[in-house]
C-alpha positions in Angstrom: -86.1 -20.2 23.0 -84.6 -16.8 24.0 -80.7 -17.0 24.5 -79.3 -16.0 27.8 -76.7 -13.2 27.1 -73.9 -12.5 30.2 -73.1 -9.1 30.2 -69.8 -8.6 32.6 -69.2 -4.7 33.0 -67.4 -2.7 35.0 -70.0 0.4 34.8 -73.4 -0.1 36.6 -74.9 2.3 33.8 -73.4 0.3 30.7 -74.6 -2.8 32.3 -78.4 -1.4 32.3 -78.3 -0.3 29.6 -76.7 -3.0 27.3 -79.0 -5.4 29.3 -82.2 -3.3 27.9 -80.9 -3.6 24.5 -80.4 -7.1 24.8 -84.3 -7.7 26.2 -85.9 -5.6 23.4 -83.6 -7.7 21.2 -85.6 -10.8 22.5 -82.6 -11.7 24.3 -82.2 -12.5 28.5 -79.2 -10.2 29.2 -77.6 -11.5 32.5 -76.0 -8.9 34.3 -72.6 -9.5 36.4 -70.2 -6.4 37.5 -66.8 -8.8 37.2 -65.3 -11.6 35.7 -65.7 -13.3 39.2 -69.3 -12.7 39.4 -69.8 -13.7 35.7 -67.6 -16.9 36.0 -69.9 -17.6 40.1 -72.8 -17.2 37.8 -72.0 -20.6 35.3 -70.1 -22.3 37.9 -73.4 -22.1 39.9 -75.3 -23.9 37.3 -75.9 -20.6 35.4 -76.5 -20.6 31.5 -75.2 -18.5 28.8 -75.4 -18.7 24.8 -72.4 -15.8 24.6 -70.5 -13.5 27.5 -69.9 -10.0 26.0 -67.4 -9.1 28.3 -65.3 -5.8 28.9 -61.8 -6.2 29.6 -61.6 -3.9 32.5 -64.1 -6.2 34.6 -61.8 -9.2 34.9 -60.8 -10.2 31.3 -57.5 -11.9 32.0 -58.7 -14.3 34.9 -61.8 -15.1 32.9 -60.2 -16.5 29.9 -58.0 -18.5 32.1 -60.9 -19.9 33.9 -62.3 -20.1 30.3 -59.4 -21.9 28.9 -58.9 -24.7 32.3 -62.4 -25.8 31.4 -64.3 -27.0 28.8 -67.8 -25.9 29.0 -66.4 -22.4 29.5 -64.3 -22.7 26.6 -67.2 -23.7 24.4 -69.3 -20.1 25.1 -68.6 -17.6 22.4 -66.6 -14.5 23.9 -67.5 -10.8 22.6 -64.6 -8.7 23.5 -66.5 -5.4 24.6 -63.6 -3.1 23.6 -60.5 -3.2 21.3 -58.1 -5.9 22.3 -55.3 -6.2 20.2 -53.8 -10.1 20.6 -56.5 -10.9 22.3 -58.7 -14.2 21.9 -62.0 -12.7 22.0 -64.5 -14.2 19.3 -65.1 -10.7 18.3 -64.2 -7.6 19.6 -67.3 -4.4 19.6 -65.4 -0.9 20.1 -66.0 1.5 23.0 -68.4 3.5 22.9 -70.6 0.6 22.0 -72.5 0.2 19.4 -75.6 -1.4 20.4 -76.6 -2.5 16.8 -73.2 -3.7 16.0 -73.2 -5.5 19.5 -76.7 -7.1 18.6 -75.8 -8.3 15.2 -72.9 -10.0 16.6 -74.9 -11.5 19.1 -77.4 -12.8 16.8 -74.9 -13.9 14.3 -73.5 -15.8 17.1 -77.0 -17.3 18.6 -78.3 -17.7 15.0 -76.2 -21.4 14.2 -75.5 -20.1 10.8 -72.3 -21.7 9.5 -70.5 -18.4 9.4 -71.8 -18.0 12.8 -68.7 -19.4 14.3 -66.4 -16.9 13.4 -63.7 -20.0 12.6 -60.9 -17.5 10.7 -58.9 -14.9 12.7 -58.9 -11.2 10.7 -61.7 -8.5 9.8 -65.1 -9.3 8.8 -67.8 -6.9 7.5 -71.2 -7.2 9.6 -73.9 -4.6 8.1 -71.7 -1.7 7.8 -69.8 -2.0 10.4 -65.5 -3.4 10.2 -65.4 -5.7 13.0 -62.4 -7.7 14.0 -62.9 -11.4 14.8 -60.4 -13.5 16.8 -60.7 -16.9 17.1 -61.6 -19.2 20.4 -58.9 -20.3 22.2 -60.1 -23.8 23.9 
């Protein structure tokens, strides 16, 4: 089965992009421009296994549609750029780094127990620092 990935970015270019990545991956990147479109999207029966989502498309009203319901709160959220304080599973820097953003993603997908990210602080993923938050139900 190939995980549905949401990819909710401001930049039309990003989007494409990132969504490539995430098909040669053996991924389905989902496109959505906002964190309106992305939260129409699984309101409308719409599936996703993680949202990487970038704070400048609609992060704030997302994670409080995210935390009002439950089976938004259960989907894994990847932070697309540094958020300090922020409740993002994981947070992948600007510019993105597509591998780092792909291990992340398959870390997440994989079920592995340290999949879930469970402790707050820094964790080391390939070679890359990455800092983890944990998900605020």
């Amino acid at each position: 089965m190939r995980h549905q990935i949401l990819l909710v970015h401001d930049e039309q270019a990003t989007r494409d992009s990132l969504v490539e990545a995430l098909d040669k991956d053996g991924f389905i990147g989902i496109p959505a421009a906002s964190g309106q479109q992305a939260l129409d999207y699984l309101r409308s029966g719409g599936h996703a296994s993680v949202i990487l989502l970038d704070e400048h498309a609609g992060w704030t009203a997302f994670r409080r549609a995210q935390q009002r319901d439950p089976a938004l709160a259960s989907i894994p959220v990847i932070a697309i750029s540094p958020m300090q304080g922020s409740s993002a599973t994981s947070a992948a820097p600007e510019p993105i780094d597509v591998g780092l953003l792909i291990t992340i993603v398959r870390r997440l997908c994989s079920g592995s127990p340290d999949a879930a990210y469970s402790k707050t602080g820094a964790h080391q993923i390939e070679s890359h620092q990455v800092m983890v938050f944990v998900q605020v139900a």
